[in-house]
Residue frames as a rotation matrix with the C-alpha (Angstrom) as fourth column:
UNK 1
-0.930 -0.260 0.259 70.47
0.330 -0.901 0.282 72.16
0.160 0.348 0.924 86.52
UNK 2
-0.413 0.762 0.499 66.87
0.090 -0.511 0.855 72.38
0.906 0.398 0.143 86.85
UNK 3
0.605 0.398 -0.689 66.81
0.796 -0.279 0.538 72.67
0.022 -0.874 -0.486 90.79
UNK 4
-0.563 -0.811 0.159 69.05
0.763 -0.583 -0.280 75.65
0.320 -0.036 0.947 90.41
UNK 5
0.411 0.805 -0.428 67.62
0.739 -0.569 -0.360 79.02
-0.533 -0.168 -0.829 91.78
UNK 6
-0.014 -0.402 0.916 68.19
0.900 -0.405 -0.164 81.20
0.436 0.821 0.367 88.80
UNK 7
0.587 0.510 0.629 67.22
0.157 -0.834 0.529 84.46
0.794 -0.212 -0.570 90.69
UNK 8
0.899 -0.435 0.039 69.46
-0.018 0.052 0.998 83.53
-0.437 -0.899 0.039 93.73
UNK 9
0.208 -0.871 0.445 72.60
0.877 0.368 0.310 82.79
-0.433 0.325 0.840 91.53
UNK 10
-0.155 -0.379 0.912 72.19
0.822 -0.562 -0.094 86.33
0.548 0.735 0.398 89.36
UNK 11
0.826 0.289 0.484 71.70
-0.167 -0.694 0.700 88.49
0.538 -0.660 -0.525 92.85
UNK 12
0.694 -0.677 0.244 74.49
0.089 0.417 0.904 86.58
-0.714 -0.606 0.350 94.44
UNK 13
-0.103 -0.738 0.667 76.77
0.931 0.164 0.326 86.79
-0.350 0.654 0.670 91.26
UNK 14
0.486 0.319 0.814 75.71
0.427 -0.899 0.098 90.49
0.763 0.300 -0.573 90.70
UNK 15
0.884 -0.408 0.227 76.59
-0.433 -0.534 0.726 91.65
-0.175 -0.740 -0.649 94.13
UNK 16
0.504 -0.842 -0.190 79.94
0.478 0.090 0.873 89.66
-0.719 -0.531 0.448 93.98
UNK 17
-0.120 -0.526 0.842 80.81
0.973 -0.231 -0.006 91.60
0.197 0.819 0.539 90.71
UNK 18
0.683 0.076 0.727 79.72
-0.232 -0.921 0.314 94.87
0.693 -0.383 -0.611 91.86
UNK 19
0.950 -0.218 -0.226 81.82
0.236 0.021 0.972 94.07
-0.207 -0.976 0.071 95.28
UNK 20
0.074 -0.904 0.421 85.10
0.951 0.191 0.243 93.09
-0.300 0.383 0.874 92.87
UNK 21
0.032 -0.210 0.977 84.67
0.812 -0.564 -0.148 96.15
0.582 0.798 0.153 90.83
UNK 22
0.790 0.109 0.603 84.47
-0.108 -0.944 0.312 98.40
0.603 -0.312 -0.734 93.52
UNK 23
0.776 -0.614 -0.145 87.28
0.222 0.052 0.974 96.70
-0.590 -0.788 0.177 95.22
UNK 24
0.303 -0.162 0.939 89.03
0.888 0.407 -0.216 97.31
-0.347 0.899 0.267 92.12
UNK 25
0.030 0.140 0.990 88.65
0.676 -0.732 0.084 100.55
0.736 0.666 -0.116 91.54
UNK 26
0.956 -0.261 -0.132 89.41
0.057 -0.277 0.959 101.47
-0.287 -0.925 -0.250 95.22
UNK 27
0.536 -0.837 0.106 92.79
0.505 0.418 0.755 100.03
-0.676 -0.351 0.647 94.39
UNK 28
0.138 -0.438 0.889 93.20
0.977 -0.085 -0.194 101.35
0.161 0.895 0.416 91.22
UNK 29
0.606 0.142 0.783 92.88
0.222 -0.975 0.005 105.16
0.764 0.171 -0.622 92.52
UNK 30
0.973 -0.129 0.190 94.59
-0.209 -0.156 0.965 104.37
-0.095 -0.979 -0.179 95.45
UNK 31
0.494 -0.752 0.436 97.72
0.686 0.645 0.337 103.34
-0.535 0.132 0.834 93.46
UNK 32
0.223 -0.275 0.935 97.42
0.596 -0.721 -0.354 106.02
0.772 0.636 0.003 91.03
UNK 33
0.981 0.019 0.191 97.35
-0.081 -0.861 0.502 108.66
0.174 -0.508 -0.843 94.45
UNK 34
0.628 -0.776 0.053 100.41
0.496 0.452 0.742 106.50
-0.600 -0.439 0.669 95.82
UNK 35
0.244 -0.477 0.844 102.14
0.960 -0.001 -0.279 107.13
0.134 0.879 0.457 91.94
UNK 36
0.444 0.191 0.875 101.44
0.627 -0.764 -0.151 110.36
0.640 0.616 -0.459 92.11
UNK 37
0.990 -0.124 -0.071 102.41
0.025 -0.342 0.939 111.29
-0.141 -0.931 -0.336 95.40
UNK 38
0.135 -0.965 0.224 106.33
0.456 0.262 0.850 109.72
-0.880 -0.012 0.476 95.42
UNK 39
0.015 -0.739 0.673 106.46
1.000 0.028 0.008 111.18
-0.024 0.673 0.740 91.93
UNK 40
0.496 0.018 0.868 105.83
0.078 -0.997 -0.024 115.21
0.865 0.080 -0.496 92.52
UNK 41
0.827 -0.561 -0.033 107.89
-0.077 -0.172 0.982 114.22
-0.557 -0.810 -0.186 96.17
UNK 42
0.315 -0.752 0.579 110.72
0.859 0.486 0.164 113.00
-0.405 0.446 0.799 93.30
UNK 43
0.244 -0.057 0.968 110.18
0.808 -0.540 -0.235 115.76
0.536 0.840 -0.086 91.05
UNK 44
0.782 -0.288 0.553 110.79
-0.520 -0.790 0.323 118.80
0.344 -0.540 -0.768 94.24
UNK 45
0.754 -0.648 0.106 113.41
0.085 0.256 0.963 116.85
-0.651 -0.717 0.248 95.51
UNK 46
-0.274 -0.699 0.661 115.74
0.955 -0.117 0.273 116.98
-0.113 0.706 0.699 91.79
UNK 47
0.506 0.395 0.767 114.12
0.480 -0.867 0.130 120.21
0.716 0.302 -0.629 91.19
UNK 48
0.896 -0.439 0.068 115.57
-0.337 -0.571 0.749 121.77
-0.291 -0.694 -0.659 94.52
UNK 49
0.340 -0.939 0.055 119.02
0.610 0.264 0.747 120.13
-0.716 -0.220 0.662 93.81
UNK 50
-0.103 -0.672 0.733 119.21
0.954 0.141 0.264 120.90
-0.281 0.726 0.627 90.55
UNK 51
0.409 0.025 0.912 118.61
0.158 -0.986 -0.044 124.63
0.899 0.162 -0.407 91.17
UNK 52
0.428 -0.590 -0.685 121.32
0.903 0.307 0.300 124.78
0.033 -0.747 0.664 94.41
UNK 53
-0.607 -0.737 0.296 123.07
0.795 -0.564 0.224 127.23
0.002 0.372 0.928 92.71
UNK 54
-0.343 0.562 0.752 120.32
0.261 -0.712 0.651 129.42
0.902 0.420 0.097 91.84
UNK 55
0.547 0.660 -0.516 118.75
0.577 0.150 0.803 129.17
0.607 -0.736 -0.299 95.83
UNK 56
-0.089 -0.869 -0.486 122.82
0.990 -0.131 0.053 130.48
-0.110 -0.477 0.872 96.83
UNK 57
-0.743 -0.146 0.653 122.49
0.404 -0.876 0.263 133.31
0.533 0.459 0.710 94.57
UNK 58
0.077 0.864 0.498 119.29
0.244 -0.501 0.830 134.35
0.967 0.058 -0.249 95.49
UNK 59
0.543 -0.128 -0.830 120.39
0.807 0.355 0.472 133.83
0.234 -0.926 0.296 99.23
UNK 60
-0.178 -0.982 -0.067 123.20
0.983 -0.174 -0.060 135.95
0.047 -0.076 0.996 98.72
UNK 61
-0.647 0.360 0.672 121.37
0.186 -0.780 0.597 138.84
0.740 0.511 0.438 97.02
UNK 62
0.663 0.744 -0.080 118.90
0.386 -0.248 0.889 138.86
0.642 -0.620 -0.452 99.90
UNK 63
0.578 -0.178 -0.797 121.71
0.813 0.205 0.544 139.07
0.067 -0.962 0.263 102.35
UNK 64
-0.725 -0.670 0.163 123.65
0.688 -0.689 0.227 141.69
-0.039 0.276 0.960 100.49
UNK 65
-0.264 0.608 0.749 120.09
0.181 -0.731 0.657 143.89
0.947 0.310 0.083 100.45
UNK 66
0.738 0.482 -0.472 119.61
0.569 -0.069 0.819 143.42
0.362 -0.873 -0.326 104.13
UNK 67
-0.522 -0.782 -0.340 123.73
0.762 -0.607 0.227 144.65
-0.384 -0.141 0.913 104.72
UNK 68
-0.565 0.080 0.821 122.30
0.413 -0.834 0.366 147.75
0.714 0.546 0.438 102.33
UNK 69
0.145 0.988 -0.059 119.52
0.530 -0.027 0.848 148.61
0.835 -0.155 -0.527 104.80
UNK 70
0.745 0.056 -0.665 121.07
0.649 0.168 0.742 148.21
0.153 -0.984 0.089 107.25
């Protein structure tokens, strides 16, 4: 233990903890975008189904104001 180079071990063990934690925290935000992404693509994709009905109507009602115009 006493040829160790204390200074060389707590620069070298510093940088690999800084390295981890930023590799870490790369992943961690990059998982959360991932999460977040697929779930607001989930959430418009039930959202549009589950208003079908309502998109017809509204469809209709446009086409029945364009027949008026016209």
């Amino acid at each position: 233990m006493a040829n160790y180079q204390i200074p060389g071990l707590l620069v070298g063990g510093s940088s690999l903890t800084l390295l981890l934690g930023l590799w870490s925290l790369r992943n961690f935000y990059t998982s959360k975008l991932n999460y977040l992404s697929n779930m607001s693509r989930l959430l418009f994709y039930k959202n549009v189904a589950s208003n079908k009905q309502l998109f017809a109507m509204i469809i209709d009602r446009a086409e029945d104001e364009l027949s008026k115009e016209v």
